[in-house]
C-alpha positions, -999 to +999 in steps of 0.1 A: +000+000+000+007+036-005+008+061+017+007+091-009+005+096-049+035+078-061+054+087-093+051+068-123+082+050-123+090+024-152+121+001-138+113+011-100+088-011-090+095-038-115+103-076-104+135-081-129+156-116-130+186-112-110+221-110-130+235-131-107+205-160-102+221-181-132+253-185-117+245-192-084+214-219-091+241-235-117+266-233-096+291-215-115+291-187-091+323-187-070+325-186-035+357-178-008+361-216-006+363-222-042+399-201-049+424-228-062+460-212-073+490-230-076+510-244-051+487-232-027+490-240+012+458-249+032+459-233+065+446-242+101+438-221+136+446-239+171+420-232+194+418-229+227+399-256+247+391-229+279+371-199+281+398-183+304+435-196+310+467-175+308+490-182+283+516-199+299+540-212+267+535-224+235+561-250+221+555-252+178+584-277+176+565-307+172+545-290+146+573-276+126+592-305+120+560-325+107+565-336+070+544-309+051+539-285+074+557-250+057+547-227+084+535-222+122+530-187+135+518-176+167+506-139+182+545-132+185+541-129+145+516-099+148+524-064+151+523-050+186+488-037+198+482+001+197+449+018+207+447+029+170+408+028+161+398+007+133+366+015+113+350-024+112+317-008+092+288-010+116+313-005+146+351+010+159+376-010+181+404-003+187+428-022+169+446-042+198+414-058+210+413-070+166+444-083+170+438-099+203+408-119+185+427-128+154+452-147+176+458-142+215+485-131+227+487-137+270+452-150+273+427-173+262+397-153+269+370-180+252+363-216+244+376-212+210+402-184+209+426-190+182+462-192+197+482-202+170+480-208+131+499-236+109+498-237+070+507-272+049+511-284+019+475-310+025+445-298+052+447-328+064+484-321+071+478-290+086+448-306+108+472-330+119+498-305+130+475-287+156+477-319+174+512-314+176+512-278+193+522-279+232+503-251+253+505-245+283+477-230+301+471-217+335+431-223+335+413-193+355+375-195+361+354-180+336+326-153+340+300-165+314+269-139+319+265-102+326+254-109+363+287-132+368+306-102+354+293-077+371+292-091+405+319-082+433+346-100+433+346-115+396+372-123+378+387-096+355+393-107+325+414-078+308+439-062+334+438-025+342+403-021+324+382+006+339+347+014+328+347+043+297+321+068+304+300+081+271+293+113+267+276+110+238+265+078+214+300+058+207+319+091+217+350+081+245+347+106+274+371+117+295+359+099+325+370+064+339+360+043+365+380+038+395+384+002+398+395-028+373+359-038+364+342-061+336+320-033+324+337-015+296+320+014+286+289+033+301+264+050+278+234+076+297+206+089+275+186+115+292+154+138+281+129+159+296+122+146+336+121+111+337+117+113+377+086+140+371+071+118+343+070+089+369+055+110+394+029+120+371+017+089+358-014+071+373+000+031+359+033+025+365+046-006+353+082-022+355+100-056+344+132-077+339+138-095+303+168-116+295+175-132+258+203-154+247+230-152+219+222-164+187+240-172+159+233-155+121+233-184+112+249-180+074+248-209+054+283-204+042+312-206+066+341-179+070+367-183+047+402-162+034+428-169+010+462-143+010+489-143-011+519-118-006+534-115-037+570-110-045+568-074-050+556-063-014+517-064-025+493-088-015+460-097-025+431-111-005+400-130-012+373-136+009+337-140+013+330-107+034+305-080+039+331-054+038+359-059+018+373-022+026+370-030+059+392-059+055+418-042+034+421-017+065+427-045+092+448-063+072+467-037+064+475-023+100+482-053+112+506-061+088+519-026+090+517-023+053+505+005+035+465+003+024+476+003-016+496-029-012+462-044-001+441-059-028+409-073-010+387-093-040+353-099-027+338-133-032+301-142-036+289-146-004+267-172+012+253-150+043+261-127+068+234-107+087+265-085+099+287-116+108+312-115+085+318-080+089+356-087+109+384-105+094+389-136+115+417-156+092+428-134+067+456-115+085+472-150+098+466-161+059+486-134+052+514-133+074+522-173+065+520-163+028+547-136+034+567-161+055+560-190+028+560-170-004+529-193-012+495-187-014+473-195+019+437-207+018+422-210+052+381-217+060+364-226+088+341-257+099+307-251+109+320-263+151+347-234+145+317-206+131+303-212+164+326-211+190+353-188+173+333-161+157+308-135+171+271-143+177+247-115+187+245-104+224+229-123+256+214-095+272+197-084+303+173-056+304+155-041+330+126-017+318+097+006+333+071+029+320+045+054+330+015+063+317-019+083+326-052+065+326-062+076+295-035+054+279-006+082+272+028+072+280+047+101+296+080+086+314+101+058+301+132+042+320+157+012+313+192-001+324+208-024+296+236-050+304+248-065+270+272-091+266+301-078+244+320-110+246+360-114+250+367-079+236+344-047+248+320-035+219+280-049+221+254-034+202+239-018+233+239+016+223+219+008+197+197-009+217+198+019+240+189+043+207+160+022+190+140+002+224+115+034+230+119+049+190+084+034+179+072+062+205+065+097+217+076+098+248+086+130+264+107+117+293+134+087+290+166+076+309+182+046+297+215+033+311+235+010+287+261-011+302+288-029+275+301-059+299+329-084+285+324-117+291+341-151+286+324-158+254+336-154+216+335-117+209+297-108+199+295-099+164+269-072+143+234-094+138+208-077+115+195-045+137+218-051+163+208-044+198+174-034+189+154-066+190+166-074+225+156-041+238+127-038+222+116-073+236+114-056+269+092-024+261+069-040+237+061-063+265+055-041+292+034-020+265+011-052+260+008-055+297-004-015+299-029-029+273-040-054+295-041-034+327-060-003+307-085-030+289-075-013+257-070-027+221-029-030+220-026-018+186-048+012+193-030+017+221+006+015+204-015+038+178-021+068+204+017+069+217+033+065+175+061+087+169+061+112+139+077+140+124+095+159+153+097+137+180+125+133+197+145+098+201+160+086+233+195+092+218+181+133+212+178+131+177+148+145+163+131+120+140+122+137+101+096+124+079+085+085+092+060+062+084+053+047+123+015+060+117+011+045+088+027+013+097+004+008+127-028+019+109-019-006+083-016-031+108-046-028+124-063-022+089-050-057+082-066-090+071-047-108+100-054-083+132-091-083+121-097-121+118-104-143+147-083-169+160-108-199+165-103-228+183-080-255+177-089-290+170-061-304+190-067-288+218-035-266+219-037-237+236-041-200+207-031-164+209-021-136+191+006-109+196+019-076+179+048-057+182+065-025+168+099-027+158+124+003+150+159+003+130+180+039+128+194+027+089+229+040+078+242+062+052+280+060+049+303+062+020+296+048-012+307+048-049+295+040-082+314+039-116+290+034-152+306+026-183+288+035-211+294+008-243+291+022-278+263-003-285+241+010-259+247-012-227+261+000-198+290-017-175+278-009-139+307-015-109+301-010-073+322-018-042+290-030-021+293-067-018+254-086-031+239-107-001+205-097-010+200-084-041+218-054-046+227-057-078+195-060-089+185-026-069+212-009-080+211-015-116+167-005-116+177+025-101+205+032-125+183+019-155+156+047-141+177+075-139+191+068-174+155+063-190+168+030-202+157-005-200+172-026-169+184-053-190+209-027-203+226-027-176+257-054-162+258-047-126+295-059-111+307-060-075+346-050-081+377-053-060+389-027-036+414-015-062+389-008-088+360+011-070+366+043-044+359+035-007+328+016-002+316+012+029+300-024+045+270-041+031+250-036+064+231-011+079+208-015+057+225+011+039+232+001+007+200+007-013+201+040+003+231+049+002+253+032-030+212+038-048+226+074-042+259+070-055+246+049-092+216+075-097+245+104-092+268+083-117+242+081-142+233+120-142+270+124-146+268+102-177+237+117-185+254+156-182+282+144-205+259+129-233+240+163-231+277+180-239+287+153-270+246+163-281+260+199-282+289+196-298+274+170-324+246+202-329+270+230-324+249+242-301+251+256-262+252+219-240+224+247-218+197+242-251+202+200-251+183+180-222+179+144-215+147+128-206+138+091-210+166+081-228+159+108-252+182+133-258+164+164-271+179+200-286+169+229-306+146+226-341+135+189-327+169+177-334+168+142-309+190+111-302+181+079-284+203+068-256+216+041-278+217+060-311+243+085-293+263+061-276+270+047-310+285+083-321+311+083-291+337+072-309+336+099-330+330+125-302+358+123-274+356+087-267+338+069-241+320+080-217+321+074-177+298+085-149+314+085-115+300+088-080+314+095-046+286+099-021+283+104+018+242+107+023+235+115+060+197+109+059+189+071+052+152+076+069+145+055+100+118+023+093+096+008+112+078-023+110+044-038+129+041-078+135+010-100+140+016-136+149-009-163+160+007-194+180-008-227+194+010-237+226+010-279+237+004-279+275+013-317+271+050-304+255+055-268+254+058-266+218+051-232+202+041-237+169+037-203+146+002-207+128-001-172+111+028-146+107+018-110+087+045-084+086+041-051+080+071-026+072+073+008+060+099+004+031+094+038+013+097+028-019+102-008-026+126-010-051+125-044-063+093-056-043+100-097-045+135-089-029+123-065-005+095-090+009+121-117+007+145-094+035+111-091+057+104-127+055+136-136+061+139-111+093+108-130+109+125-162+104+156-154+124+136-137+150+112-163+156+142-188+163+155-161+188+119-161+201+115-197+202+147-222+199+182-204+191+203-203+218+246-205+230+241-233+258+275-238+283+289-258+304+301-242+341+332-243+327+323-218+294+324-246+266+297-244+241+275-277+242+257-270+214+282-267+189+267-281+158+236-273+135+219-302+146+221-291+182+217-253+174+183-254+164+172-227+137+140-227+123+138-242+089+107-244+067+090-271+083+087-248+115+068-215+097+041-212+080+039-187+048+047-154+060+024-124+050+038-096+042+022-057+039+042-034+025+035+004+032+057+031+013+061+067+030+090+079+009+124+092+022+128+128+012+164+122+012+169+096-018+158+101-051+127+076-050+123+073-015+146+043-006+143+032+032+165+003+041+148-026+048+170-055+059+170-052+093+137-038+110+120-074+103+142-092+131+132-064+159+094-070+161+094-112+165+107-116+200+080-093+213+055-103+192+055-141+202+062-134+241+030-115+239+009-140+218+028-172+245+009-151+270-024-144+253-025-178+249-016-192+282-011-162+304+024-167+310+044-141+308+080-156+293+103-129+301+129-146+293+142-162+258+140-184+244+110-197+250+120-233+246+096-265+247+117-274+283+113-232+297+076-234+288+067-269+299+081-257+335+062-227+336+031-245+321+037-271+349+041-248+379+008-234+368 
């Protein structure tokens, strides 16, 4: 649906093929694991078996001398750690916390850490030499949740670390704590009175909410392949969201200049913002310099799981105020995320986007980054935001509840709009929350009935609002234009869903030229200008920006060869719909002057650098119906509709295959994805078949509504819409668990074995 009178686009809109579909359903398309080059060396990582030991030595002898092993390399081959900051996409670290992660140094700070890296001729070879590595450790007890981390007395897992204060969102202030402590950084968010708001409001109501880590669960495992080459460069491929942001880390730490660094982006089977860090491609590196051979490193899927970064296990702890009539006035939460090994959670985000679906006039939050002996959480698709949201949405169903009132039309009365003000302080512009919720309510789904189920289970139904700030960032876009009327397209934004497609409609648009004209390419770092990281949900927005400035470049140029060609002033030629037009009727086609370049200066090249600021926040409204087992505490999802302000869906097949997609993952956060440990911080669930994510079996078809409120700032409106559809599940199914059984699961997931207790102690 449509908010307002939409232009009459002819590509934007459209449900084109993808360029890429052949190759990957034929399998032609080539992943990070496929690189073969000659006399190449298969690499391995040695992993620790604690979740906190010291260091004590580590003896490669044995390793060395094994027939076909070439090279064994330990932190001692890094760089030393500097508090440099390096820009990882969707966050900053400094860079001795990277290196840390890539291989430790004094500590083993999770099950999993790598401690030391061999390369051989055979991977079986290099498997076999791990074996052969001597560590000693000096084991240390492990802190394995917020609470444990947080409590007096625990065990302090980085020495000398005092708590950073924030003075504004991801901003280092000058104050420190006083003491050695497990909680990083400290982020406040204050406006209007909170403590007046509260003692105004006639309903005050107040909870504590918990989820675990979850994996993104990408189909394809992390992978890198370096080879240094003999003249000081080196080149890099690798399945990765931001191959920029690779080039950066492997270039500081192996101290070499960012221009030696080629970084060749692979297709890519997944990420959700997980394979945003380099994890193997710097110790790839450093063996192929040692070696002189190439290295090809990749991961199992035991490895994915315990050695690289899953979302956060959070605690939050949540109240808000509100007069009789329904209006919410005060809103108030702490946040304790878990950041993992290294500091660096997504709970500023959290922290920004848990009250954003509403206009409230007084907030306080308190967001507490705490390390823990875990791998180092990792970017998952709206980070932060689904875990804090969890908690609000749930309280605001209880307010429901307590007021008698319909929860949408509740949710309805408090929206945000135009003008209000976030708990972060930024003033939201032009934003479809209204319409979102109207169209919720509005929907097939919220006015149905639920019925009664045959088998006796137990139904109910549950909304939620979800939020996602979206990212601009740096993009660029280069369009060659081919004298038989096509048009090479190259981009540095690396295609997990459809980008290419996007990218090339909006080009084909702004041209006036048919889509199929267009080859859309995802290049190499040396052949494209700084491109930030596919994530964010930024790149419609923001690299749609930079291709619709390319092709008015190209399009200003072909105006100027129309001039000359007509000896006229290039001010009395214009360009419309692929139809160049000048004085006396005189008119070319797109394609008939792209055949008269070669007489007229040559080819022709459109170029854009772009840094848009304004990507337009989204919102999104979920319904779900579940039936609950009292005999099992299975939750089975009978009905899912989703409803999303996109602005303007680009490519709508693609756009409702991100929202389905987002429901998916959340519902396994809801329901069944979760990190389980031992006491002594080993994963126990290390495998797929123990990690349970939903697959088709467990969902039914989801339903999705797509409203479009443009964003001013993009050319035809783009809002990104990867992300919002995880934040709105968690909620959404807590509250439809208690509608149907009136158990209130405040913590999640809400397994068979969690439910069945509750159920039971009913």
């Amino acid at each position: 649906m449509t908010t307002e009178t939409k232009p009459a686009y002819n590509v934007v809109g459209s449900r084109p093929l993808r360029p890429d579909g052949v190759d990957k359903v034929t399998g032609r398309a080539r992943y990070g694991a496929d690189i073969n080059l000659p006399d190449m060396l298969y690499g391995r990582l040695l992993r620790s078996p604690h979740a906190h030991a010291r260091i004590v030595s580590i003896d490669t002898s044995r390793a060395k001398a094994l027939d076909g092993v070439k090279c064994v390399i330990t932190h001692e081959d890094l760089p030393g750690a500097t508090d440099e900051i390096v820009d990882l996409g969707e966050s900053v670290s400094p860079y001795k916390w990277v290196l840390q992660n890539v291989l430790a140094s004094d500590k083993a700070l999770y099950q999993g850490h790598a401690v030391a890296a061999v390369c051989a001729t055979d991977p079986h070879i290099a498997e076999d030499a791990l074996g052969l590595i001597d560590v000693e450790y000096d084991v240390l007890p492990p802190v394995l949740s917020v609470h444990d981390a947080m409590a007096e007395g625990a065990p302090i897992l980085h020495d000398g670390m005092k708590t950073v204060e924030m003075v504004a969102r991801f901003v280092p202030g000058e104050g420190r704590g006083e003491r050695e402590t497990n909680i990083a950084s400290q982020l406040e968010f204050e406006h209007g009175d909170p403590a007046a708001g509260f003692e105004e409001a006639d309903i005050v109501l107040e909870g504590e909410f918990e989820t675990a880590a979850a994996h993104q669960g990408y189909i394809e495992p992390q992978n890198g392949t370096a080879h240094w080459n003999s003249d000081g460069t080196l080149t890099v491929w690798v399945s990765t969201q931001g191959p920029f942001a690779v080039r950066a880390t492997v270039s500081k730490m192996l101290d070499i200049p960012l221009a030696n660094v080629k970084v060749i982006p692979m297709e890519i089977g997944g990420g959700f913002g997980g394979k945003l860090p380099a994890y193997m491609e710097p110790t790839a590196a450093v063996m192929s310099r040692l070696t002189g051979r190439p290295v090809k490193m990749y991961m199992n899927r035991e490895e994915v799981l315990i050695g690289t970064g899953p979302t956060s296990a959070t605690y939050v702890r949540c109240k808000i105020g509100a007069k009789n009539d329904g209006t919410i006035i005060a809103a108030e939460a702490t946040l304790a995320y878990e950041a993992g090994a290294f500091p660096g959670s997504p709970v500023g985000a959290g922290a920004t986007c848990m009250f954003s679906s509403y206009d409230i006039p007084n907030i306080y939050v308190d967001a507490l980054d705490v390390v823990t002996n875990k791998p180092k959480c990792q970017a998952y698709r709206a980070p932060g935001s689904p875990q804090g949201t969890f908690a609000v949405e749930s309280l605001i169903d209880q307010l429901a509840e307590r007021l008698e009132r319909d929860p949408m039309e509740l949710r309805a009365q408090n929206s945000a709009h135009e003008g209000t003000r976030r708990a972060d302080g930024v003033v939201l512009p032009k934003i479809g929350a209204e319409e979102t919720m109207q169209a919720a309510i509005d929907s097939p789904h919220y006015r149905s009935e639920i019925g009664i189920d045959e088998d006796g289970r137990l139904l109910g139904r549950g909304v939620s609002m979800g939020f996602w700030t979206n990212a601009g960032m740096e993009s660029a876009a280069y369009a060659s234009v081919n004298e038989d009327g096509t048009v090479n397209l190259s981009v540095g934004s690396v295609d997990i869903g459809g980008q290419r497609a996007g990218l090339a409609m909006q080009f084909a648009e702004t041209m006036g030229i048919e889509y199929d004209l267009v080859r859309p390419q995802v290049v190499d770092t040396d052949s494209i200008g700084f491109t930030h990281v596919t994530g964010g949900s930024r790149v419609a927005y923001a690299t749609g920006i930079a291709v619709h400035e390319a092709a008015l470049d190209v399009r200003e140029q072909m105006e100027a060869r129309a001039a000359m060609i007509w000896d006229v002033d290039a001010g009395a030629v214009s360009y419309e719909n692929g139809i160049i037009s000048g004085p006396d009727g005189q008119q070319f086609t797109f394609k008939e002057l792209c055949g008269r370049m070669p007489g007229t200066g040559g080819q022709i090249q459109g170029q854009a650098d772009v840094l848009p600021t304004q990507p337009g926040p989204a919102y999104g409204c979920h319904i779900v119906d579940v039936a609950v087992d009292r005999d099992t505490g299975k939750v089975d999802i009978l009905r899912y509709s989703a409803v999303q302000d996109v602005g303007t869906a680009i490519h709508p097949s693609y756009v409702e295959g991100q929202v389905q997609g987002g429901v998916a993952q959340g519902a396994g956060m809801a329901l069944t994805e979760e990190y389980v440990y031992s006491p002594e911080g080993r994963m126990t669930n290390a495998s797929l078949l123990d990690y349970r994510m939903p697959t088709s079996l467990d969902l039914p078809e989801i339903e999705t509504i797509l409203v479009e409120v443009p964003n001013p700032s993009h050319p035809y409106g783009v809002r990104g819409v990867g992300e919002v559809p995880i934040v709105p599940p968690l909620a959404a199914i807590a509250n439809a668990i208690y509608d149907a059984t009136g158990i209130r699961m405040n913590s999640l997931p809400a397994s068979p074995t969690k439910l069945l207790d509750r159920l039971l102690d009913d």
